[in-house]
C-alpha positions, 0 to 999 in steps of 0.5 A: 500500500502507499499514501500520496499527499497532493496539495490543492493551495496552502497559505494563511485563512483568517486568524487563529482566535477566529478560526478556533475562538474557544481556545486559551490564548495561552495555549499557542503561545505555549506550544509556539516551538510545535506550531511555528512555521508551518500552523501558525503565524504568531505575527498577525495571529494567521492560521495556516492550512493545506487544502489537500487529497490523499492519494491510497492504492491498495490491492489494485484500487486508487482510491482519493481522500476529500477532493479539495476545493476544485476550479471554477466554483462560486464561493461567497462564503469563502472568498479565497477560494472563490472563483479558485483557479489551481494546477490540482489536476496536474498535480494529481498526474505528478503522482501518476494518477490520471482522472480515469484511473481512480476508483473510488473518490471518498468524501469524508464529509460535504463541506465545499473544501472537501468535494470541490475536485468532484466535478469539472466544468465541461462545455459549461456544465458540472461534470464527474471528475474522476468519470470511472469512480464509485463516490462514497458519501456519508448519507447523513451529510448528502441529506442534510445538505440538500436543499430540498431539506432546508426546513430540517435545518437550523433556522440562519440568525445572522447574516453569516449563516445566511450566507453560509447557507447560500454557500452551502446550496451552491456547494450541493448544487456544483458538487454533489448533486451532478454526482447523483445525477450521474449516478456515481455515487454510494450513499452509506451510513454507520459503516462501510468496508471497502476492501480487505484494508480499508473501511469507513466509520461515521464520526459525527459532530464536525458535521451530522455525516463526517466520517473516519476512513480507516487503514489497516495493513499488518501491523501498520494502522492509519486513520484519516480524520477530516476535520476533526482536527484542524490544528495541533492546538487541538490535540493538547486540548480536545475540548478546542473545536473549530468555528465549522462545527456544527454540533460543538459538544458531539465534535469534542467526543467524537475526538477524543474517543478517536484520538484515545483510540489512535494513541492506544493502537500507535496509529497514524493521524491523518487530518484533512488541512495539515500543513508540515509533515501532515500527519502523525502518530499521537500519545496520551499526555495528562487530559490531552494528546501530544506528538510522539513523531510526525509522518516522515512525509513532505513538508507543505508550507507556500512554495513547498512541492504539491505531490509527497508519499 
């Protein structure tokens, strides 16, 4: 088995207090040496990400993890990365994967920085990306975020979760509803076995739908956690969520029951915006986490190279 890391973009997104406002500011002065350069930037207090896929191959599949934020997209919600223009693809054929070799494209969850890749625009039309692949999508989450489901949502009290609302109606209609449509898609809940090696796991909080995807080969144990963690801070506090959760106290449990798991079993990290090494093995220390060894990975900061295995 091999994991390739491909980088969409990797920079600053607003500010550290913004991004996780429960957090002490003490804690990243405290743990300044771990985060500088590569999560934060105590200067202007910028909180620095990778938006970023996960290539695995495993048993004679390809398969993808999240699909990053994608080209050509509406994005009011997110400035940045609003009318995005990156060499994703490119990238993606840097480490020997073209569109119609993959397999299986997984959606941890239906936030627009992770199925953006879903779909291209062809002949002004939103059209499957990877045209071969079985898209594997957390039930939970394709209904919450429909649309048509709106009344089952809470209801928008400001002008942000308006617009936050209206980004998400854009999200489903450019990168998931055109997957339905052409019928790429397996919706699952719970739990889902994909091979022999890999198998997915709901993990609620970050969203009603995000999910785990497990890797077990021997000895060797990996689990790609989405969102749950955004930040190393979030490791020495588990208590620390981030501005996207939207249910708080399901986010904390969820991630301290994965993270105990993963520092009992040595198993490697893998969360969907690390910049740096990107992923890493985990020990308990006292209420909390720390790093016990980074992944001897590629380091991703602005300039770095975009393909690491």
């Amino acid at each position: 088995m091999s994991i390739t890391r491909v980088v969409e973009w990797s920079g600053p997104l607003r500010t550290a207090r913004e991004i996780f406002p429960d957090s002490a500011p003490e804690i990243w002065h405290e743990h300044r040496e771990e985060l500088v350069p590569d999560f934060w930037q105590p200067g202007d207090d910028s909180y620095l990400l990778a938006l970023q896929s996960w290539v695995i191959r495993s048993d004679g599949i390809t398969l993808i993890v999240d699909t990053g934020a994608g080209n050509d997209r509406n994005r009011p919600q997110v400035p940045r990365f609003h009318q995005l223009r990156t060499p994703f693809l490119d990238s993606l054929a840097g480490a020997g994967v073209e569109p119609e070799t993959v397999d299986i494209v997984v959606n941890t969850h239906v936030h627009y920085d992770h199925v953006g890749w879903n779909t291209q625009l062809w002949d002004g039309e939103w059209q499957p990306t990877f045209p071969n692949a079985t898209y594997l999508i957390p039930r939970i989450d394709r209904d919450y975020f429909d649309p048509v489901n709106e009344h089952r949502r809470p209801f928008p009290r400001t002008d942000a979760d308006r617009l936050r609302r209206r980004g998400s109606h854009l999200v489903f209609e450019d990168s998931v509803a055109p997957i339905l449509r052409e019928d790429r898609a397996l919706l699952w809940q719970d739990d889902y076995r994909i091979d022999a090696n890999l198998s997915l796991e709901s993990a609620p909080g970050h969203t009603p739908g995000s999910s785990l995807l497990h890797l077990r080969s021997g000895s060797d144990r990996a689990v790609f956690v989405g969102d749950m963690l955004h930040s190393p801070v979030q490791l020495h506090d588990p208590e620390v969520n981030s501005c996207f959760c939207e249910d708080p106290e399901q986010a904390r449990a969820t991630r301290r029951r994965v993270l105990a798991e993963a520092a009992d079993t040595r198993t490697l990290v893998v969360p969907a915006h690390f910049p740096g090494r990107g992923a890493t093995e985990i020990s308990r220390d006292g209420d909390g986490f720390t790093v016990r060894d980074w992944a001897p990975l590629g380091l991703v900061h602005p300039g770095a190279p975009n393909v690491s295995t």
